[in-house]
C-alpha positions in Angstrom: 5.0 39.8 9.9 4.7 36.3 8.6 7.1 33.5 10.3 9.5 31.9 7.6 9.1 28.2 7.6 12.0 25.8 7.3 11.3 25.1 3.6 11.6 28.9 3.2 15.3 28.6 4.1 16.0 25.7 2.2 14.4 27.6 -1.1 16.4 30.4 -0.3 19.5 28.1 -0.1 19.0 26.6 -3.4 18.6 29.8 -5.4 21.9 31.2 -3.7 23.7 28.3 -4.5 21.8 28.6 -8.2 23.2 31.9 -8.3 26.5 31.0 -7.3 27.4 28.0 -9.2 25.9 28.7 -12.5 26.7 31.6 -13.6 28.4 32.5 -16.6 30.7 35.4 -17.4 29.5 37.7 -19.7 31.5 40.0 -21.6 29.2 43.3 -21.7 30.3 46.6 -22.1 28.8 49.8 -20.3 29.4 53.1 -22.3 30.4 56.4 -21.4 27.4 57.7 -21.1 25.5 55.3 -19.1 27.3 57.0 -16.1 25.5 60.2 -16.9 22.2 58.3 -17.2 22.5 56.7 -13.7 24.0 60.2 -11.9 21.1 62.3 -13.6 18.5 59.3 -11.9 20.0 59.5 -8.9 20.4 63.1 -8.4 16.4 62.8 -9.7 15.5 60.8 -7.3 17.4 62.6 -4.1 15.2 65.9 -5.6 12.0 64.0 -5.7 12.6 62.9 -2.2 13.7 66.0 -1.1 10.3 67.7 -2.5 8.5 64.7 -0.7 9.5 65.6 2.4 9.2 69.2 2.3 5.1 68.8 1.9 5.0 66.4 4.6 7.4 68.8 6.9 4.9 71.8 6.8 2.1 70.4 7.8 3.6 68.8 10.5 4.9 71.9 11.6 1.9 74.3 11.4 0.0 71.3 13.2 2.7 71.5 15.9 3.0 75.1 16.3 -0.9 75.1 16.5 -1.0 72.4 19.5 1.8 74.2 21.1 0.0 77.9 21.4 -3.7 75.7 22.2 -1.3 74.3 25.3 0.1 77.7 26.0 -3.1 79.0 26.3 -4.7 76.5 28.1 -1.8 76.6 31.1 -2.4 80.5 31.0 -6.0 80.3 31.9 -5.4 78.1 34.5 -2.7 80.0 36.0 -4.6 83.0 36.4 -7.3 81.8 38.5 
């Protein structure tokens, strides 16, 4: 990770205070349905997510379960001699 200089945090300063200072109100107006729009992306995204992790899971666990009965076996032939 890269150190942040001084001059990083003065930047950073300025465009906080830039944010803060000069801002103007704005009178917009969200509809109805731009509540659906934003539930239906985030209910999207959770799924996508969800679907993500269940292909990395499996693998995972098949790998596992495969090193666990190599170990198993392993400690039972040693065991027996």
């Amino acid at each position: 990770m890269k150190k942040k200089t001084y001059h990083y945090y003065i930047r950073m300063g300025i465009a906080f205070s830039a944010v803060l200072f000069l801002y103007k109100l704005t009178y917009a107006y969200i509809d109805p349905g731009t509540t659906s729009v934003v539930f239906s992306t985030i209910a999207y995204v959770l799924a996508g997510a969800a679907v993500v992790f269940s292909f990395l899971i499996a693998p995972i666990r098949k790998l596992y379960k495969y090193l666990k009965g190599r170990l198993k076996n392993k400690d039972s032939d040693h065991s027996g001699n």
